[in-house]
C-alpha beads as a LAMMPS data file, in Angstrom:
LAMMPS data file: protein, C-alpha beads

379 atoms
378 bonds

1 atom types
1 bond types

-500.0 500.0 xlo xhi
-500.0 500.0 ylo yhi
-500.0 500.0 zlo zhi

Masses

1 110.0

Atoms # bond

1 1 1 269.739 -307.978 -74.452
2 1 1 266.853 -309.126 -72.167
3 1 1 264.681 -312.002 -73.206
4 1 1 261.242 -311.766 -72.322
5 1 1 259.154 -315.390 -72.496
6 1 1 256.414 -316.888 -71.449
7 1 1 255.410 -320.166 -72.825
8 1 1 253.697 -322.673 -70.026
9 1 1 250.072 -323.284 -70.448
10 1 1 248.891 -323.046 -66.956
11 1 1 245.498 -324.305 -65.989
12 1 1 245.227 -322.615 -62.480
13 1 1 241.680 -323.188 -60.131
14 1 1 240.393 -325.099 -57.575
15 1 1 239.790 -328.374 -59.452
16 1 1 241.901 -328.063 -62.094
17 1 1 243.309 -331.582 -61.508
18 1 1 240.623 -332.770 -63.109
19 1 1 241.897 -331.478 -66.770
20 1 1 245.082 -334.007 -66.871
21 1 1 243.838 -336.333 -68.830
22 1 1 242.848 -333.384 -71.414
23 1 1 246.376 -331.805 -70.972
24 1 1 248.385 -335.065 -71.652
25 1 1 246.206 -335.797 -74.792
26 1 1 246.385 -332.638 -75.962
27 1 1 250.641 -332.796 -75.992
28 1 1 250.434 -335.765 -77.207
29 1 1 251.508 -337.586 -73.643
30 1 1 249.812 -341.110 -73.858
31 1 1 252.317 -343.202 -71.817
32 1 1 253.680 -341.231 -68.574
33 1 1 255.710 -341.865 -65.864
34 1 1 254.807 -340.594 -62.664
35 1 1 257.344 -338.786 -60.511
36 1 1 256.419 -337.979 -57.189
37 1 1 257.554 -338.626 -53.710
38 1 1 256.886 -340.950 -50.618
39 1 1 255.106 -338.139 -48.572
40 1 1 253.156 -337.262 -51.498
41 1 1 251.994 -340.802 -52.387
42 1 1 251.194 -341.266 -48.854
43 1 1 248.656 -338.895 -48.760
44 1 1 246.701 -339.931 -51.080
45 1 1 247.558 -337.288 -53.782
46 1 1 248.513 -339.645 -56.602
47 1 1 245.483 -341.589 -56.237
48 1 1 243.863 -338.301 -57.242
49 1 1 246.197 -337.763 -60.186
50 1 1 245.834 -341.798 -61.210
51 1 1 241.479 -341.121 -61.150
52 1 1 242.312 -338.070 -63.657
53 1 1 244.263 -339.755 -65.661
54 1 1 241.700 -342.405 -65.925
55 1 1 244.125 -344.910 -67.812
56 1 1 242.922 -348.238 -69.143
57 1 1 246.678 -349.815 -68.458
58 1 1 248.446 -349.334 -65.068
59 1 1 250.575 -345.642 -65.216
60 1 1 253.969 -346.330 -63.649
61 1 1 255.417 -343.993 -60.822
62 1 1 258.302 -343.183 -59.508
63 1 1 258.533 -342.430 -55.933
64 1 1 262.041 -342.159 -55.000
65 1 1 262.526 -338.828 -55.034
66 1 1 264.932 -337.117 -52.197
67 1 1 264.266 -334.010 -50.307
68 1 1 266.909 -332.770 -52.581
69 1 1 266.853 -334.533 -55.765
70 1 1 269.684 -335.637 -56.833
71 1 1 271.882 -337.631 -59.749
72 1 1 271.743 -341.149 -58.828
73 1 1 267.467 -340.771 -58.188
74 1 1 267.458 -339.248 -61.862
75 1 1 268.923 -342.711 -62.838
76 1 1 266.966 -344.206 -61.347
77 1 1 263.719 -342.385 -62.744
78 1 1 265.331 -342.754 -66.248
79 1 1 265.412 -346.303 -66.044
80 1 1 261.724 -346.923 -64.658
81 1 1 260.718 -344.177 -68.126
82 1 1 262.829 -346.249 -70.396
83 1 1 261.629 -349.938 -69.002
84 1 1 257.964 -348.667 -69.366
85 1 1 258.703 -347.094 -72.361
86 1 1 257.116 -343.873 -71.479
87 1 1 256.909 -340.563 -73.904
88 1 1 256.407 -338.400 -70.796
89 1 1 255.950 -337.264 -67.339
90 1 1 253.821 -336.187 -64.961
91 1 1 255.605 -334.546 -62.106
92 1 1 253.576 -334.619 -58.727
93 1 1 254.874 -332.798 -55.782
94 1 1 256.934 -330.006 -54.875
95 1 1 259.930 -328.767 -56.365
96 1 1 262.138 -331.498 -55.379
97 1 1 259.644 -334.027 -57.517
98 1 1 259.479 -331.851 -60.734
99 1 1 263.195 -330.678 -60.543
100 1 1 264.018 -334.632 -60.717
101 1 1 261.227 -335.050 -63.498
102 1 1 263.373 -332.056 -65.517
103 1 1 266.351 -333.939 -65.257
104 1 1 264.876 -337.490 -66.170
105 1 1 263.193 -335.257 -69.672
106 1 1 267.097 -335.039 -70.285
107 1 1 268.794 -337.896 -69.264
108 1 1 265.946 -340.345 -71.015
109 1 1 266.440 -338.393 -74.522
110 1 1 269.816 -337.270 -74.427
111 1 1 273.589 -339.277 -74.293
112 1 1 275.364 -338.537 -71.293
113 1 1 275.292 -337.926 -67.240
114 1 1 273.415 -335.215 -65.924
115 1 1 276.478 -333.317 -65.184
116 1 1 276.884 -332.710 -68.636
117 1 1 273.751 -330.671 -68.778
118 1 1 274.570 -328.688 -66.070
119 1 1 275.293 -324.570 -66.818
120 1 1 278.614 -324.810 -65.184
121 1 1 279.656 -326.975 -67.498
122 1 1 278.057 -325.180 -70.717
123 1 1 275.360 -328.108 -70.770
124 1 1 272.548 -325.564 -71.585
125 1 1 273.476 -326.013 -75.682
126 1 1 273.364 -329.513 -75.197
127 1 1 269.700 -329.826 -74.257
128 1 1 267.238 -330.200 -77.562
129 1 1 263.737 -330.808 -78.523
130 1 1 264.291 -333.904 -77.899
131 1 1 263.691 -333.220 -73.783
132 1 1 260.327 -335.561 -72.691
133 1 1 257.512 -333.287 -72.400
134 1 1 256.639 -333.014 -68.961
135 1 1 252.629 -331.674 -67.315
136 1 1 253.617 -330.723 -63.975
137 1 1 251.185 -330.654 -60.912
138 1 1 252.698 -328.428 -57.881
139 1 1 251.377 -329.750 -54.628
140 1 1 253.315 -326.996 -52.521
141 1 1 253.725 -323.518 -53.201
142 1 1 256.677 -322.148 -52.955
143 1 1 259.522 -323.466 -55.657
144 1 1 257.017 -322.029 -58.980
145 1 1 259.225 -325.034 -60.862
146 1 1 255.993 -325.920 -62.593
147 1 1 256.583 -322.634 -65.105
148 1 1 260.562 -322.400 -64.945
149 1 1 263.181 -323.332 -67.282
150 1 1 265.301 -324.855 -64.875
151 1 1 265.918 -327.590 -62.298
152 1 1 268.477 -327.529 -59.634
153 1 1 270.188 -330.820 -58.974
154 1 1 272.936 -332.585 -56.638
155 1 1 275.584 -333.911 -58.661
156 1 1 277.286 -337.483 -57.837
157 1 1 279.890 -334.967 -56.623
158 1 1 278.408 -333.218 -54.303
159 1 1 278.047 -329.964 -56.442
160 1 1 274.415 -328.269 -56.583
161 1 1 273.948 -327.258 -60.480
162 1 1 271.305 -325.913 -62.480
163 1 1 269.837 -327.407 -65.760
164 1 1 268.598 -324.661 -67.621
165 1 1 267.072 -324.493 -71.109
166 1 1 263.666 -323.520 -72.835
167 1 1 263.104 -327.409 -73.527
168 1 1 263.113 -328.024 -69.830
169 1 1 260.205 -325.631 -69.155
170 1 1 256.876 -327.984 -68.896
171 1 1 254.566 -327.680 -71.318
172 1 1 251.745 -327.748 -68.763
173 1 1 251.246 -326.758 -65.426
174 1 1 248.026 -327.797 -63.406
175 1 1 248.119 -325.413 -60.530
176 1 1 245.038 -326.454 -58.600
177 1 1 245.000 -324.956 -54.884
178 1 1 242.912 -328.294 -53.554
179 1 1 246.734 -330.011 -53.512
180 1 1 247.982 -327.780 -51.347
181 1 1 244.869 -327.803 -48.133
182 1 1 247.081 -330.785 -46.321
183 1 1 250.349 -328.986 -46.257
184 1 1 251.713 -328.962 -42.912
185 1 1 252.703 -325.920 -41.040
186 1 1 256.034 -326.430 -41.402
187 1 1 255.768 -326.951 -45.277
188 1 1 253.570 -324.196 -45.602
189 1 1 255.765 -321.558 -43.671
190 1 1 259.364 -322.569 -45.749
191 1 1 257.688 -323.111 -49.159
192 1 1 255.935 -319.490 -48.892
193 1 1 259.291 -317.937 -47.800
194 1 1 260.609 -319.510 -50.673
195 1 1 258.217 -318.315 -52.938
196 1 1 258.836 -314.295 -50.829
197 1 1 262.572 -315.054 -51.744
198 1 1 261.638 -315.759 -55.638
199 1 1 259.626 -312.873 -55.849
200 1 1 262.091 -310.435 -54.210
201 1 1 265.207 -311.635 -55.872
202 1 1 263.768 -311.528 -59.015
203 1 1 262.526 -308.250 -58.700
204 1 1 265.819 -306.714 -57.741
205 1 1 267.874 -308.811 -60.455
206 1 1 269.281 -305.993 -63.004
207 1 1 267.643 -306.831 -66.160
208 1 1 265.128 -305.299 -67.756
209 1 1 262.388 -307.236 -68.225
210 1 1 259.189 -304.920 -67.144
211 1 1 256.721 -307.292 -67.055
212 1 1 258.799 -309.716 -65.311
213 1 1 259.195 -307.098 -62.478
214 1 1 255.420 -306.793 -62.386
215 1 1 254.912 -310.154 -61.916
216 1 1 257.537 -310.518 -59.487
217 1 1 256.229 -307.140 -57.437
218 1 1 252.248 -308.593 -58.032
219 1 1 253.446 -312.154 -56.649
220 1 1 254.999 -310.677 -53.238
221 1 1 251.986 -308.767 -52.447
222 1 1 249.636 -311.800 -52.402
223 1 1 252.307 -313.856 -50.964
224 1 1 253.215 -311.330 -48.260
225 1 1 249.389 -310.714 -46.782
226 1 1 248.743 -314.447 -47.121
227 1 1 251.600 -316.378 -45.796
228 1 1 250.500 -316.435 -42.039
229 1 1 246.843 -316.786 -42.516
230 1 1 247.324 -320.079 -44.633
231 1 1 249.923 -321.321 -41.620
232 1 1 247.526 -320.752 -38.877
233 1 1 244.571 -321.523 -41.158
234 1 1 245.196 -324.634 -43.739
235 1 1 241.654 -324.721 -44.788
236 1 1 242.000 -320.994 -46.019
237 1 1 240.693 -321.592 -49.831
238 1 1 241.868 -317.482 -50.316
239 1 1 245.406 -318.031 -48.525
240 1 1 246.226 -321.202 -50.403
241 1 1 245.047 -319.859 -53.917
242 1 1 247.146 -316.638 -53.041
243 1 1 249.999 -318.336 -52.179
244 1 1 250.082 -320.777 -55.332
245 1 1 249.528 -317.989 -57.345
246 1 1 252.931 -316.231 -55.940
247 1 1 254.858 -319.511 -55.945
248 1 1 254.053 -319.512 -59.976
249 1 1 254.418 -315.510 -60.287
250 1 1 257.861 -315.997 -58.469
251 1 1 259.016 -318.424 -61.195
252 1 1 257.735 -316.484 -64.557
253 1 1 260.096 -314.079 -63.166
254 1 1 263.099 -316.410 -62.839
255 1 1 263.744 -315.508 -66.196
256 1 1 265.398 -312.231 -65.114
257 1 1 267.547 -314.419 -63.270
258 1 1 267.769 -314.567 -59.316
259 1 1 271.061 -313.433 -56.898
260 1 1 273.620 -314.002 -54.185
261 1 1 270.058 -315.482 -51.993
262 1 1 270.056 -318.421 -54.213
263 1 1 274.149 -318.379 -54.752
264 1 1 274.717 -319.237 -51.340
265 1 1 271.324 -321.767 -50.786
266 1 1 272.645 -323.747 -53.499
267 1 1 276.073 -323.907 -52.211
268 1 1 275.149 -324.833 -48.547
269 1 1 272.370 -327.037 -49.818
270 1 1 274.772 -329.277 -51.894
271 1 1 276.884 -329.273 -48.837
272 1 1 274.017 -330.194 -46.686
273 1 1 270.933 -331.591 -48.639
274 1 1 269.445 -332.392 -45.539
275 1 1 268.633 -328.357 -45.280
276 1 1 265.613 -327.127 -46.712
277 1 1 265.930 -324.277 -49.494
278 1 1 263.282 -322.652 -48.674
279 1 1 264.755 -322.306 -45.027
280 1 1 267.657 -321.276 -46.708
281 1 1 266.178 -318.579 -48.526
282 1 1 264.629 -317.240 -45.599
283 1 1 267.562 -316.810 -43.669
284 1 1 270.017 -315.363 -46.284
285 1 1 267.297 -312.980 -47.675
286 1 1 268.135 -310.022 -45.372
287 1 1 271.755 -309.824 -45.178
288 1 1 271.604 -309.831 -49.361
289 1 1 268.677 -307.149 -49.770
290 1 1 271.188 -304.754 -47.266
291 1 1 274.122 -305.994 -49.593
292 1 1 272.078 -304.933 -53.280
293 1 1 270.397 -301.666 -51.797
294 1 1 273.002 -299.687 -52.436
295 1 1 273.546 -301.852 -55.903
296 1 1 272.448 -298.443 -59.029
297 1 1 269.643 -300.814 -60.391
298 1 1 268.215 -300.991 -57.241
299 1 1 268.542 -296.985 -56.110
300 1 1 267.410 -295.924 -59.526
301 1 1 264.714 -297.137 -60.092
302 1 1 263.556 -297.106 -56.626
303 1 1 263.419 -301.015 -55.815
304 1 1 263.496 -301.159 -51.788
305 1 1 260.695 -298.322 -51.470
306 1 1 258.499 -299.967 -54.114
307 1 1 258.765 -303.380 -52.896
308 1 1 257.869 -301.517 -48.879
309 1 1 254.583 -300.235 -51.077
310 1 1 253.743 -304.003 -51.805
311 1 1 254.433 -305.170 -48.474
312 1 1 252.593 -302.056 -46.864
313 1 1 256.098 -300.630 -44.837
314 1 1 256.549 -297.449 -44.406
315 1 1 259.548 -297.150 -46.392
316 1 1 262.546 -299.444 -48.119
317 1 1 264.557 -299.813 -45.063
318 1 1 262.098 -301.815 -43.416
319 1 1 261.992 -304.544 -46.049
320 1 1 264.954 -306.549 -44.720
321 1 1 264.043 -306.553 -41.153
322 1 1 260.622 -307.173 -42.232
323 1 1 261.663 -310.378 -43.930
324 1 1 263.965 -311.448 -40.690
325 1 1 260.538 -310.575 -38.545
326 1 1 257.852 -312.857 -40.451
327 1 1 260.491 -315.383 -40.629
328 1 1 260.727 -315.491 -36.729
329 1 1 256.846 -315.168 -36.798
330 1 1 256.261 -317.995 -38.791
331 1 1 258.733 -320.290 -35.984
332 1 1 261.429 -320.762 -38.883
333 1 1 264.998 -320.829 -37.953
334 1 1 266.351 -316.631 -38.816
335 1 1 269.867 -317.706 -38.477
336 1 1 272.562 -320.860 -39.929
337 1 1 273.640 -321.331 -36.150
338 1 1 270.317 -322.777 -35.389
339 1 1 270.748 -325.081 -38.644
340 1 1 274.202 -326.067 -37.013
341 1 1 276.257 -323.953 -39.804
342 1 1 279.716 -323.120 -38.427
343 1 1 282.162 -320.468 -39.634
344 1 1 284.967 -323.171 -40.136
345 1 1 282.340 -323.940 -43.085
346 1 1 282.027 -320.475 -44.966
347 1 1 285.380 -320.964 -47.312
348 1 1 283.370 -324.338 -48.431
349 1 1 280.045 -322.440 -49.070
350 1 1 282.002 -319.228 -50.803
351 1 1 283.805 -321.187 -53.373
352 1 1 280.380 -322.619 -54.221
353 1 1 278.792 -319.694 -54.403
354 1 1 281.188 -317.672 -56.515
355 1 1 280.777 -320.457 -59.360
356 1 1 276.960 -320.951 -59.039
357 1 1 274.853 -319.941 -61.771
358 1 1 273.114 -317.097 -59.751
359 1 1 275.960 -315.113 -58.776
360 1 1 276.133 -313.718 -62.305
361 1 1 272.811 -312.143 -62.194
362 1 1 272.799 -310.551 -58.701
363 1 1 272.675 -306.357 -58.785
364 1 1 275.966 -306.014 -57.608
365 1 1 279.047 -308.658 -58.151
366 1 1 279.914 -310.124 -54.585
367 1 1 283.206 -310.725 -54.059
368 1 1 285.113 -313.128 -51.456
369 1 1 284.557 -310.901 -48.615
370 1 1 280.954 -309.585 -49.607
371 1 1 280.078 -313.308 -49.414
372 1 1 281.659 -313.851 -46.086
373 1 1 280.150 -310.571 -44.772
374 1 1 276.486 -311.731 -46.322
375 1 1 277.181 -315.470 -43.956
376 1 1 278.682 -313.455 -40.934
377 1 1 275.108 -311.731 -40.978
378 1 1 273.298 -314.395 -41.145
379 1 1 274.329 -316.582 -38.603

Bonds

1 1 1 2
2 1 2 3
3 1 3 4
4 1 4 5
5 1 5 6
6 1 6 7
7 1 7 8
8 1 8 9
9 1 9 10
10 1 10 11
11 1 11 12
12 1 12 13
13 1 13 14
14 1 14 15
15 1 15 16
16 1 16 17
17 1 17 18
18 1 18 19
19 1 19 20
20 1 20 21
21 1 21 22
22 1 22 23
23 1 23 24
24 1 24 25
25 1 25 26
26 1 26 27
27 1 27 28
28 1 28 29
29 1 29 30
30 1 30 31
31 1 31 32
32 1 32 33
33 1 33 34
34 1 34 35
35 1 35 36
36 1 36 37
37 1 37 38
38 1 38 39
39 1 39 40
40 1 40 41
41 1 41 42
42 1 42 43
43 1 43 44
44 1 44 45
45 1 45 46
46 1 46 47
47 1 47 48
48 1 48 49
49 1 49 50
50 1 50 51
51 1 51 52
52 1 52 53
53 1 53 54
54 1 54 55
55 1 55 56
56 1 56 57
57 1 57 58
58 1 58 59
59 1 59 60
60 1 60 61
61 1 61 62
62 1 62 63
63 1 63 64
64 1 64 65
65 1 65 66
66 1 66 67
67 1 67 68
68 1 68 69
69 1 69 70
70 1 70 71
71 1 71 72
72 1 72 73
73 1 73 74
74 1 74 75
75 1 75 76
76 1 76 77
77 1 77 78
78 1 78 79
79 1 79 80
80 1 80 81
81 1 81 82
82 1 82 83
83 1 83 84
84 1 84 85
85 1 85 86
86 1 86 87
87 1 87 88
88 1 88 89
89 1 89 90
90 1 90 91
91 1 91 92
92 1 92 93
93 1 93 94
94 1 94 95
95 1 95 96
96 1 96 97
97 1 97 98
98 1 98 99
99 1 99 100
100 1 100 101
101 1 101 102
102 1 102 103
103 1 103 104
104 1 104 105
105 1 105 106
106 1 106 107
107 1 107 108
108 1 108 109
109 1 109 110
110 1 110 111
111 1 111 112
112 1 112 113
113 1 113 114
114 1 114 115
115 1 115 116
116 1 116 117
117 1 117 118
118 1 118 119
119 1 119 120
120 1 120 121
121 1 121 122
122 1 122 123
123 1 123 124
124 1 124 125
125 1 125 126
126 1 126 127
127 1 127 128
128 1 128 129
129 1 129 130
130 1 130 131
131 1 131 132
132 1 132 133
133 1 133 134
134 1 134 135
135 1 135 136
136 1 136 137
137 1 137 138
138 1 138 139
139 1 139 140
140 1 140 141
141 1 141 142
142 1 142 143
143 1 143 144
144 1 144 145
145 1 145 146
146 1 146 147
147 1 147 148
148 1 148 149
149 1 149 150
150 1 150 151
151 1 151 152
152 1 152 153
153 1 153 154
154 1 154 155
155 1 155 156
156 1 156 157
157 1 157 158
158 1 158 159
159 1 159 160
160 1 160 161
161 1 161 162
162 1 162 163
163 1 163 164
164 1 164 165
165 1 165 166
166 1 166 167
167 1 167 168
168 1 168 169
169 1 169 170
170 1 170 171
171 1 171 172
172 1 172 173
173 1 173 174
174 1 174 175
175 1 175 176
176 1 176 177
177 1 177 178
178 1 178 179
179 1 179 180
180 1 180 181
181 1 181 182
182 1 182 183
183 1 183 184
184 1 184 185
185 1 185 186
186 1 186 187
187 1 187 188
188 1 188 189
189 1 189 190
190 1 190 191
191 1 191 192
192 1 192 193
193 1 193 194
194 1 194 195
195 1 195 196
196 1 196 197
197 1 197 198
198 1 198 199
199 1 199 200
200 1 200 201
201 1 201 202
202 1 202 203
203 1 203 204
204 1 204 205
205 1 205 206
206 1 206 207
207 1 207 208
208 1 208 209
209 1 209 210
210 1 210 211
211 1 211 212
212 1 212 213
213 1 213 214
214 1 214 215
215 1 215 216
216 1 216 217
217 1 217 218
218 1 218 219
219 1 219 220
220 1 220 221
221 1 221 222
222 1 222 223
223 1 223 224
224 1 224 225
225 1 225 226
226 1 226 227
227 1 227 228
228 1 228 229
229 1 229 230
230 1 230 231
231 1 231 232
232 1 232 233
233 1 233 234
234 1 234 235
235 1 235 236
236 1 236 237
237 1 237 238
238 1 238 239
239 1 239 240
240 1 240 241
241 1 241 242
242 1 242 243
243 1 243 244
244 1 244 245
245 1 245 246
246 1 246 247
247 1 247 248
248 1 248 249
249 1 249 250
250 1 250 251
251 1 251 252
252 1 252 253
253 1 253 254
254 1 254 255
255 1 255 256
256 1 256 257
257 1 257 258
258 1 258 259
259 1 259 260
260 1 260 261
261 1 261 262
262 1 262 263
263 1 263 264
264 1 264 265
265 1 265 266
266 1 266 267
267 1 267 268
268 1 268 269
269 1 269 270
270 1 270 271
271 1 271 272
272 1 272 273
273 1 273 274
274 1 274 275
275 1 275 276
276 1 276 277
277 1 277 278
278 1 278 279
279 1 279 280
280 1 280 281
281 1 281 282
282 1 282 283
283 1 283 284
284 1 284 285
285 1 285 286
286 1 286 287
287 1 287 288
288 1 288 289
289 1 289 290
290 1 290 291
291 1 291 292
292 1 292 293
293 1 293 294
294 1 294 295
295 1 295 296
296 1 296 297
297 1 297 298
298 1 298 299
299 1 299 300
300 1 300 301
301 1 301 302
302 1 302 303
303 1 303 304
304 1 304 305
305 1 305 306
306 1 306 307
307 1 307 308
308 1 308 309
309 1 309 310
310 1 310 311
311 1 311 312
312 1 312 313
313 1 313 314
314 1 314 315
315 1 315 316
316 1 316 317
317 1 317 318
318 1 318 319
319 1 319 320
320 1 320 321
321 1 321 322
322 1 322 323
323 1 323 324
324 1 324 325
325 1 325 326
326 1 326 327
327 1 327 328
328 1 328 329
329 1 329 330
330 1 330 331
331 1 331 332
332 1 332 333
333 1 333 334
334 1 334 335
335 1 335 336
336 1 336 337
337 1 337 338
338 1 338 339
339 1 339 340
340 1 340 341
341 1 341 342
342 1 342 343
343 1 343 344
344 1 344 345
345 1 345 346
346 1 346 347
347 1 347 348
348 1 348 349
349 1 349 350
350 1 350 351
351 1 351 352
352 1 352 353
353 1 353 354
354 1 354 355
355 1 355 356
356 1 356 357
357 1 357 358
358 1 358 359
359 1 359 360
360 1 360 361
361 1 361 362
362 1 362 363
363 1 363 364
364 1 364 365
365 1 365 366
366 1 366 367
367 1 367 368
368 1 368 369
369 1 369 370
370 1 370 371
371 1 371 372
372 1 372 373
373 1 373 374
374 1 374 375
375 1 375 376
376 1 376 377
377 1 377 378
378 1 378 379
């Protein structure tokens, strides 16, 4: 049965910032905790998100958030929310900051560690109303966590899980462009990849879910003639708002669920959290889309050729090397070599991926082999 729902209030525009205050009061938020990172708080971002706020009383942050969040910063978070006795967050940053602020909803209102409210573990049932509401202000765009009902998280074991439920979807989402003028090059080029991945995956993911795949197929076009033109030009108002719009199109879509792209990121990721996922993404995007094309879902209903339509190729069998050739334009690593990935390290990465959420939802089931095929490829 497919399950078709969209429930965020998004306030998306160029100085939409400004409606925080509004949101918060509106959910009932008076007290939050801020979760954000060093890099954001460095430039200047939170100040901007403190003057909207406007509170009479100092708003406590948290600013320890990882490149890849992880269990023992979600204590950590939990601890400033419960000492400041907060009824809420406001997540500032990229996906790292408002996957952390997902977990901390949980872990302040719920009994036990976060790896009890992981999928692999059935932790989905365990996560109620009681979740913190969280308002969540992307300041990249790329991870679209600010409308999806999951966060992906490192485990004190090493293990990179998914927290997934309806009550971990934020109830707000202040998508305002402005954020997202400083990015860096770098940032801009891996996040927007990511944001190509989300869009693409989701779109080929078997279930039916219509408007999903419009979203998804809508999302990559923007994102696809945009992505260089905001690298090379930061100050491009068009590019950015594009791009933010695809990074939140990609996620409405996760509910069709994503594939063996995100199976293996999340497996080498945990490994490695040093390694970006958007990176990641990039890299592993090819060798899947030639693994699904042959997948029925995908040849039925004419996936590859529809998805060359919103990229403007010529036909579905460019897509893949299409996707290997921006991500070399962009001056992003196109194979795990470069990331120093060795083959002695695929059995690791496999057995990850085989029990990762995503793997169910792929278009065709990967086995062993089709995983060590899909790394051989991209190396």
């Amino acid at each position: 049965m497919s399950l078709i729902n969209y429930i965020t209030q998004i306030q998306f525009d160029f100085g939409a910032i400004h409606l925080l205050k509004e949101e918060c009061a509106r959910i009932g938020m008076r007290r939050p905790l801020v979760v954000t990172d060093k890099g954001v708080r460095a430039a200047g971002i939170i100040d901007i998100v403190l003057g909207a706020l406007s509170n009479a009383e100092p708003v406590p942050i948290y600013d320890g958030t990882p490149p890849n969040p992880n269990e023992a910063a979600v204590r950590e978070a939990v601890a400033a929310y419960k000492e400041s006795d907060c009824d809420g967050i406001v997540a500032v940053g990229g996906g790292s900051a408002i996957d952390l602020a997902k977990g901390v909803a949980v872990c302040a209102t719920h009994e036990g560690p976060l790896q009890s409210f992981a999928v692999i573990e059935g932790g989905s049932a365990r996560i109620t109303s009681r979740t913190a509401p969280v308002v969540a202000v992307p300041t990249t765009a790329g991870t679209g966590s600010e409308v999806g009902r999951g966060a992906i998280l490192i485990l004190d074991d090493g293990r990179k899980v998914g927290v997934i439920s309806p009550f971990v979807v934020p109830k707000v989402a202040i998508c305002d462009p402005t954020l997202t003028l400083g990015l860096p090059p770098v940032l801009t080029a891996a996040t927007g990849m990511d944001a190509i991945a989300h869009c693409i995956e989701t779109f080929l993911s078997p279930a039916f879910n219509p408007p999903a795949d419009g979203i998804a197929l809508d999302g990559l076009w923007r994102a696809w003639r945009h992505i260089e033109r905001v690298m090379h030009q930061p100050d491009d108002r068009a590019g950015r708002l594009n791009m933010m719009s695809a990074s939140m199109q990609g996620a409405l879509a996760f509910q069709k669920g994503l594939g063996c792209v995100h199976s293996l990121s999340h497996s080498l990721g945990g490994m490695n959290p040093r390694l970006h996922h958007g990176t990641l993404n990039a890299i592993f995007l090819p060798a899947v889309i030639d693994f699904n094309k042959d997948a029925p879902s995908v040849r039925d209903e004419d996936k590859l050729n529809r998805m060359a339509k919103a990229m403007d190729l010529g036909s579905g069998a460019g897509v893949a090397p299409s996707v290997r050739a921006m991500t070399e334009r962009l001056g992003l690593p196109t194979g795990l070599a470069q990331l120093g990935v060795t083959r002695e390290m695929f059995p690791d990465i496999v057995r990850g991926a085989l029990k990762d959420h995503s793997h169910k939802t792929n278009p065709r089931v990967a086995s062993e082999s089709d995983y060590m095929a899909m790394l051989e490829a991209s190396m």
